[in-house]
C-alpha positions as CSV (number, residue, x, y, z in Angstrom):
1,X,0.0,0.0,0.0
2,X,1.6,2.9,-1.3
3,X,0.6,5.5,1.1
4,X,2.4,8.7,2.4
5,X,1.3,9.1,6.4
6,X,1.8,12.7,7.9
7,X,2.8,11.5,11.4
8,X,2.5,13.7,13.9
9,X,4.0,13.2,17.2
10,X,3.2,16.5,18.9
11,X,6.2,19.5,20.2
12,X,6.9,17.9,23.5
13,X,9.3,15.5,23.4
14,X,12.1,14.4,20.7
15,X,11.3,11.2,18.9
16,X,12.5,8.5,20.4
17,X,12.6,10.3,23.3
18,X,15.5,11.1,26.1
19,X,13.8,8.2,28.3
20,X,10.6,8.1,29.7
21,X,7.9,9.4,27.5
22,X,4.3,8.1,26.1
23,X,2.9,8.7,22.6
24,X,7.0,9.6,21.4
25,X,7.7,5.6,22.3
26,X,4.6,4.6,20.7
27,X,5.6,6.6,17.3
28,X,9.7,5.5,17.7
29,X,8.3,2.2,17.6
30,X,5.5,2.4,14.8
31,X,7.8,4.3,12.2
32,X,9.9,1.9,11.5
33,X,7.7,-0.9,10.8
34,X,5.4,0.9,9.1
35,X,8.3,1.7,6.6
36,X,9.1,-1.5,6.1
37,X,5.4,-2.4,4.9
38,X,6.1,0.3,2.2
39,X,4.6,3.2,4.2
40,X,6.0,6.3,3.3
41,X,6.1,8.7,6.9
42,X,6.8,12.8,6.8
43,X,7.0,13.0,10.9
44,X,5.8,16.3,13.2
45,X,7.6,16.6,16.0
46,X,10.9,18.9,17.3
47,X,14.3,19.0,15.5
48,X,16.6,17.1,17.4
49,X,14.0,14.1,16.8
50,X,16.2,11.1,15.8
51,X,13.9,8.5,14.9
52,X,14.8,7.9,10.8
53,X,11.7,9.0,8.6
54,X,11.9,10.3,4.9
55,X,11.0,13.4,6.1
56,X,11.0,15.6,9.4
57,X,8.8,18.8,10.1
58,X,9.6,20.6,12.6
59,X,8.5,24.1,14.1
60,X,10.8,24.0,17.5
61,X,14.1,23.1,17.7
62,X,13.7,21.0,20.8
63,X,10.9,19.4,22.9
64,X,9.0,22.1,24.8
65,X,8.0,19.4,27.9
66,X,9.2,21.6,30.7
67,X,6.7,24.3,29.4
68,X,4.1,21.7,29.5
69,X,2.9,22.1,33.3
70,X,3.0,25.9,33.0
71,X,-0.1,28.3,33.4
72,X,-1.9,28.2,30.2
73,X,-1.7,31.7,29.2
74,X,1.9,31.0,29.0
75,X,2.0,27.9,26.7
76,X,-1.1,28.0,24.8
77,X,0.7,28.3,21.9
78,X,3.0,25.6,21.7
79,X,0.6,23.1,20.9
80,X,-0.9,25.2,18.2
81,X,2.2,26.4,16.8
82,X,2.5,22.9,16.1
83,X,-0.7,21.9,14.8
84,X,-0.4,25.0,12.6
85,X,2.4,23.4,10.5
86,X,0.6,20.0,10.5
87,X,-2.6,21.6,8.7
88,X,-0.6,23.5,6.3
89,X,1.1,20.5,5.0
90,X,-2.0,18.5,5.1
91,X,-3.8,21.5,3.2
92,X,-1.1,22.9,0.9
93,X,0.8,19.1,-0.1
94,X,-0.6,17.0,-2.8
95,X,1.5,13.9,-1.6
96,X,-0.2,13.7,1.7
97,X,-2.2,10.6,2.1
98,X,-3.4,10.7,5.3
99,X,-2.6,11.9,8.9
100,X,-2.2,10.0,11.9
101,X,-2.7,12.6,15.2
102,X,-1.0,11.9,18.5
103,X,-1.8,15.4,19.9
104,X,-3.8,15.3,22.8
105,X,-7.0,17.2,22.1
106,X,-5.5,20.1,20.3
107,X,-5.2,17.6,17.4
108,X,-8.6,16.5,17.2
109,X,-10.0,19.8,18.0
110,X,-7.8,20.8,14.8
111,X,-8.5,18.0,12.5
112,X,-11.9,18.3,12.6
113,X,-12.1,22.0,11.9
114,X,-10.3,21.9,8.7
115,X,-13.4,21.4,6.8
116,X,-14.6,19.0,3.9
117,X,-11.8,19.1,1.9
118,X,-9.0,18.2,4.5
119,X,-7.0,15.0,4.1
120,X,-8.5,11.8,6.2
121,X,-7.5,11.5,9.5
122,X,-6.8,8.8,12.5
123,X,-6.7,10.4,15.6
124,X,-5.2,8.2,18.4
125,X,-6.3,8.6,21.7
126,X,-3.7,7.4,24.4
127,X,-4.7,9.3,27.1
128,X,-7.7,9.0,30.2
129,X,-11.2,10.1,28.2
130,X,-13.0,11.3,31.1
131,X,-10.4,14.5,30.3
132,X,-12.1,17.1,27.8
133,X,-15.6,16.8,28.1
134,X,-16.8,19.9,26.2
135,X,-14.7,17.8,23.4
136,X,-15.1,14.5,23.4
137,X,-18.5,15.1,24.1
138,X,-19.3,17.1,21.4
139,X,-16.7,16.0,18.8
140,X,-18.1,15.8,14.8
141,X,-15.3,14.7,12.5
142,X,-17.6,14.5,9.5
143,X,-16.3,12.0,6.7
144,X,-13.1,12.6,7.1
145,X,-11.6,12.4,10.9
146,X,-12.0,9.0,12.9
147,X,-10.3,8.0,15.8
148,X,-8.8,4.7,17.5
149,X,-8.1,4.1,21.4
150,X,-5.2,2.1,23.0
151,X,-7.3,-0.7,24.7
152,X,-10.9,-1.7,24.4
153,X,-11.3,-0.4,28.0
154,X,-10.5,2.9,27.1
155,X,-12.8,3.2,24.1
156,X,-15.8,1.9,26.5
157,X,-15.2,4.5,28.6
158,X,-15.5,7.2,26.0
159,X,-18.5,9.1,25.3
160,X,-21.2,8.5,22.5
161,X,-19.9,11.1,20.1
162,X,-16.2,9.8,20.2
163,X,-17.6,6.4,20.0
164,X,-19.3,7.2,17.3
165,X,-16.0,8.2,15.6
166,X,-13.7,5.6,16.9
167,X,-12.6,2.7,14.6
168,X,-11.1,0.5,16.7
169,X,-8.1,-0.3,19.3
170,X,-4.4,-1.0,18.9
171,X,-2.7,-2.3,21.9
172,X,0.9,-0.9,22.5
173,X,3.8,-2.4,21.5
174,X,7.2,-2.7,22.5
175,X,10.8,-3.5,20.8
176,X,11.7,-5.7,23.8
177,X,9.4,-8.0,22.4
178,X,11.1,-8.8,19.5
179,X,12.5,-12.4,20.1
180,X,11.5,-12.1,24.1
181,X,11.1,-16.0,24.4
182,X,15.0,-15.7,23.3
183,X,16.0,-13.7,25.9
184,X,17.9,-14.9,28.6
185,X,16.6,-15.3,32.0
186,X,16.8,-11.9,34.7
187,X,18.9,-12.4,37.8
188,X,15.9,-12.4,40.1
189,X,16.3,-9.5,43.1
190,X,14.1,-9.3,45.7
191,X,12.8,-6.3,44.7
192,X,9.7,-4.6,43.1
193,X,9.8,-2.2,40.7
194,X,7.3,1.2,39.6
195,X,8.2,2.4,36.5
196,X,6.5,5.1,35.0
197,X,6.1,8.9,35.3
198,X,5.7,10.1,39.3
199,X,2.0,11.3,39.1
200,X,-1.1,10.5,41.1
201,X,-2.4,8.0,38.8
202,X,-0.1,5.8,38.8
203,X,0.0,5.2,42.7
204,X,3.2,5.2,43.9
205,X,2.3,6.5,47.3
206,X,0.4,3.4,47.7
207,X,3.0,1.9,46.4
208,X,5.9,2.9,48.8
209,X,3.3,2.1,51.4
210,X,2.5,-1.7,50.8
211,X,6.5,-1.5,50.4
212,X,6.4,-0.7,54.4
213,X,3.4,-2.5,55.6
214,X,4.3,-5.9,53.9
215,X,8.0,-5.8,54.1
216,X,9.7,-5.7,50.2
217,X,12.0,-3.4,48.7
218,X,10.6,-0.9,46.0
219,X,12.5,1.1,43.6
220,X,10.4,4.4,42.0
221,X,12.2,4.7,38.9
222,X,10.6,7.7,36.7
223,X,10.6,11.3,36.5
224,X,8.6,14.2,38.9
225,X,7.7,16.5,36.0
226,X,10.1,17.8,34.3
227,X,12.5,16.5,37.1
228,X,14.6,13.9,35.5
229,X,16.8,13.2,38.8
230,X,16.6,13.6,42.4
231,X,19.8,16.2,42.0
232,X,17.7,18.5,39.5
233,X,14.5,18.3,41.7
234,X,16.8,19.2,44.8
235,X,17.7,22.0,42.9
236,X,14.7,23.4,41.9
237,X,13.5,26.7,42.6
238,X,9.9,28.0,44.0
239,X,8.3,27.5,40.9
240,X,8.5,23.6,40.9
241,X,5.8,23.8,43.8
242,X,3.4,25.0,40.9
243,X,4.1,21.2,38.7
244,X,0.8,19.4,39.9
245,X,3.6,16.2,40.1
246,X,5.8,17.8,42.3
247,X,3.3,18.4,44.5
248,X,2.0,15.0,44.7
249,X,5.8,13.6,45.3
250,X,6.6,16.2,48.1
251,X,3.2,15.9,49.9
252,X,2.6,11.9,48.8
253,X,5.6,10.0,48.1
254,X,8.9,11.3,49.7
255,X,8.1,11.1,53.3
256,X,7.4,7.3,52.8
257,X,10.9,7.1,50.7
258,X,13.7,6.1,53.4
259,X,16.3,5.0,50.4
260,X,16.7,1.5,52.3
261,X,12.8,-0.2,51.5
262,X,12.0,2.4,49.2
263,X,14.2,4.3,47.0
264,X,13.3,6.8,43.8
265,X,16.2,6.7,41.4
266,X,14.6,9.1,38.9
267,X,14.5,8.5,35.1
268,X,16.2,5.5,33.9
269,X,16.4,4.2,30.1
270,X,17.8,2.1,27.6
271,X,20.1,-1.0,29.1
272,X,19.9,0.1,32.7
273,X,16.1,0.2,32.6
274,X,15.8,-2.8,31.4
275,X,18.4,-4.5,34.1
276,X,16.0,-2.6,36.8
277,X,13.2,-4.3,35.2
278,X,14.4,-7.6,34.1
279,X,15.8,-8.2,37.7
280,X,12.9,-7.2,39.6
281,X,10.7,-9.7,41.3
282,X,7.5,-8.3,39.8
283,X,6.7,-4.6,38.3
284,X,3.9,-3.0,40.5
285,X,1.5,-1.1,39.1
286,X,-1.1,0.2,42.0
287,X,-3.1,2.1,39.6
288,X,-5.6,4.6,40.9
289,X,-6.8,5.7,37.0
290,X,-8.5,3.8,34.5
291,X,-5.4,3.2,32.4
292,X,-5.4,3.5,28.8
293,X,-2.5,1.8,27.5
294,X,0.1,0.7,29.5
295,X,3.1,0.9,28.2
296,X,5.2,-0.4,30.9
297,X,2.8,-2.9,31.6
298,X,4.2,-4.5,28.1
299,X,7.5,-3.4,28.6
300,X,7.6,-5.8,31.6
301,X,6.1,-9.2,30.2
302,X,8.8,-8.6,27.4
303,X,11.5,-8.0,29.8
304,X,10.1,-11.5,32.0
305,X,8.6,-10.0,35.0
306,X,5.1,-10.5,36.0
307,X,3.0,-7.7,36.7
308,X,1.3,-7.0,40.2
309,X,-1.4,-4.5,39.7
310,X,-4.6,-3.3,40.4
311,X,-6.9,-4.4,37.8
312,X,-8.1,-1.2,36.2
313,X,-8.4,0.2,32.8
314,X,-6.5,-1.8,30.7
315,X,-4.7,-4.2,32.9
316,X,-7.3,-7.4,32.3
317,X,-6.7,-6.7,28.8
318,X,-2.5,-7.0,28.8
319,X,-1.9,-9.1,32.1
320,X,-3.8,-13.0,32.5
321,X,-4.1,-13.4,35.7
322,X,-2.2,-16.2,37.4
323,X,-0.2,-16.3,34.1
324,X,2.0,-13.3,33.2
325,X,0.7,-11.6,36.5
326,X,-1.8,-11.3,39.4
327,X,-4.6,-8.6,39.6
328,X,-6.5,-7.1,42.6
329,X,-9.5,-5.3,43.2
330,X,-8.1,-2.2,45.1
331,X,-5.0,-1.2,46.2
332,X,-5.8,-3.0,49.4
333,X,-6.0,-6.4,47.9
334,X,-2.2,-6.1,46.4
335,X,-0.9,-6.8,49.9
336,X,-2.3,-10.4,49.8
337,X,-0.7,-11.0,46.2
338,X,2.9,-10.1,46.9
339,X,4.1,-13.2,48.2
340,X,2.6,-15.3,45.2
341,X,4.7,-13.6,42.3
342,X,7.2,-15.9,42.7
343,X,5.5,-18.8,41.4
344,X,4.7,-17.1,38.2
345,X,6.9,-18.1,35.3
346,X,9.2,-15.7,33.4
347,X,9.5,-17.4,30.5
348,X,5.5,-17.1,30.2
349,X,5.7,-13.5,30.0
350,X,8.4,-13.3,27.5
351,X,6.3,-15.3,25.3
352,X,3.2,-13.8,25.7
353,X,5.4,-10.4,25.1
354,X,6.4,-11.5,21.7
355,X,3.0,-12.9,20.6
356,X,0.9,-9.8,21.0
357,X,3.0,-6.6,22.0
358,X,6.0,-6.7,19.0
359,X,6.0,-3.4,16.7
360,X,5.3,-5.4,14.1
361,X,2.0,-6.6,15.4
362,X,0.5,-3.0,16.0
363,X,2.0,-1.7,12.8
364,X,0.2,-4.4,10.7
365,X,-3.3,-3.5,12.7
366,X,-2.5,0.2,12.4
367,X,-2.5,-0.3,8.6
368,X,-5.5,-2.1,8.3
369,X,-7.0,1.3,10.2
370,X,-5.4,3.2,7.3
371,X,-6.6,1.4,4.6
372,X,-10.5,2.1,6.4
373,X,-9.9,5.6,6.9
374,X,-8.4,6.5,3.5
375,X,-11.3,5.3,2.0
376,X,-13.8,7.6,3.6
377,X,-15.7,10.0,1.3
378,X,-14.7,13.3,1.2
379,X,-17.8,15.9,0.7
380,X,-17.1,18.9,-0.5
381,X,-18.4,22.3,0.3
382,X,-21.3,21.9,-2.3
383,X,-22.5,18.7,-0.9
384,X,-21.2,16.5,-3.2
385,X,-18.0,13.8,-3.1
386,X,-14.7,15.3,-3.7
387,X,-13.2,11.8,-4.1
């Protein structure tokens, strides 16, 4: 399928990005295999972006993150200044096929105001959608502009007139599950391991106190905003107190972390994240959010550690339970699951990892969404079909 995808990744983050990051790890990892099915990709993101594409457009020079928890008035326009650039090459281009949104309600709010004669568009939605209600709950993408969620879970949760729009779900995927059932066994520690942004969803401060109450070791490996390290967060100024994040972690999570059962070690990527993970006894994910996606949920089963979580969102989908992992209730059933990890077999996860979660997997479904959008009708402004 000869198409040319305008693949826009948003102005926050470089692509792949410098560690931790969400829909920028999802687009590293589509890219590439969605090249190799003879996909032609012009990406939107920042400059210093990386990933290899046949083309790059760019409107900053670097990812604009730390703006990101900023008062609005101050930052409004980063978003747009992107989006900006994405319509006028989706307008003004003749070789553009198709875009693929990853812009968190700026892009869909964008893409379907361009009118009837825009280019078809897949909005993906990786985010929680009880956010923008005024939006989502309103949204009317005509014949050109459907959307897709991350999990099935997610898309149940959204209202009628995204639903209405939505063509489907992708799960996630992950590089590490390219030849996981290879991979050699992790040298088991007795530790546990959150990995994943330092935000309220996500639990930690539950998770640092099952760490006390039942007795296990617990590494917090992820950033606090824009806080990459414990070093640049102890150096912050006044402002950090206005990050919603660095609230949470000051008023939540660091009087329960003592650096001998709990530790945070901040950001951590590439070959040491994947030791962290691989060596852990399970991953914990004490979720107190519907979670859409999960990417280090999949990230772990490819890596061979079972998951311990709480069983919301789209955990039931990624995890079997008793299998690759062990789901609770509430965060108050985790404490009796803890000490049954250990029967769970790595080698279970690793293959399960590389049957569902490869790159290759959720390119191939991703262009079985194209082909459905691209064939939508266009109207034009007289009421008739433009193509």
């Amino acid at each position: 399928m000869g198409l040319t995808v305008l693949m826009t990744a948003g102005p926050w983050l470089a692509v792949p990005p410098p560690g931790s990051g969400g829909r920028e790890i999802v687009v590293a990892s589509l890219v590439p295999e969605l090249r190799r099915l003879g996909v032609r990709v012009v990406l939107a993101s920042v400059a210093d972006s990386t990933l290899e594409v046949d083309e790059l457009l760019s409107v900053f020079p670097d990812g604009q993150f730390a703006a990101l928890q900023r008062p609005y008035n101050q930052v409004m326009g980063i978003a747009h200044a992107h989006q900006n650039a994405v319509v006028r090459a989706a307008r003004d281009r003749d070789d553009i096929d198709l875009v693929h949104d990853h812009v968190e309600a700026v892009g869909l709010a964008v893409l379907t105001a361009m009118g009837p004669r825009a280019r078809p568009a897949l909005h993906t939605l990786h985010w929680d959608l009880g956010k923008h209600p005024d939006l989502y709950g309103y949204v009317d993408g005509g014949d050109r502009v459907r959307v897709n969620g991350v999990s099935a879970a997610q898309l149940a949760r959204a209202p009628k007139a995204l639903q209405e729009h939505a063509v489907g779900h992708v799960h996630l995927a992950t590089p590490l599950a390219v030849d996981a059932d290879r991979r050699a066994p992790g040298d088991k520690g007795d530790h546990l391991v959150i990995l994943g942004r330092i935000t309220p969803g996500k639990g930690q401060h539950l998770g640092a106190r099952l760490a006390h109450e039942v007795g296990f070791d617990l590494v917090l490996a992820g950033p606090v905003g824009p806080y990459r390290r414990p070093e640049e967060l102890a150096a912050a100024g006044p402002e950090a107190g206005q990050n919603p994040d660095v609230r949470y972690w000051r008023e939540e999570v660091a009087p329960l972390v003592d650096d001998v059962r709990v530790r945070w070690v901040g950001m951590v990527a590439g070959a040491a994240r994947d030791e962290l993970v691989a060596n852990a006894r399970a991953s914990l994910f004490p979720l107190c959010w519907e979670e859409p996606g999960g990417t280090a949920v999949i990230e772990s089963l490819a890596l061979g550690t079972p998951v311990l979580a709480v069983g919301r969102g789209c955990l039931p989908e990624l995890v079997e339970h008793g299998r690759t992992g062990l789901l609770a209730d509430d965060g108050d059933g985790l404490a009796d699951l803890v000490a049954d990890v250990a029967r769970l077999d790595e080698r279970e996860c690793r293959q399960e990892a590389g049957l569902r979660f490869t790159p290759a997997t959720m390119a191939r479904r991703y262009l079985e969404l194209y082909e459905q959008v691209h064939r939508l009708p266009v109207t034009n402004a007289s009421g008739g079909v433009a193509r």
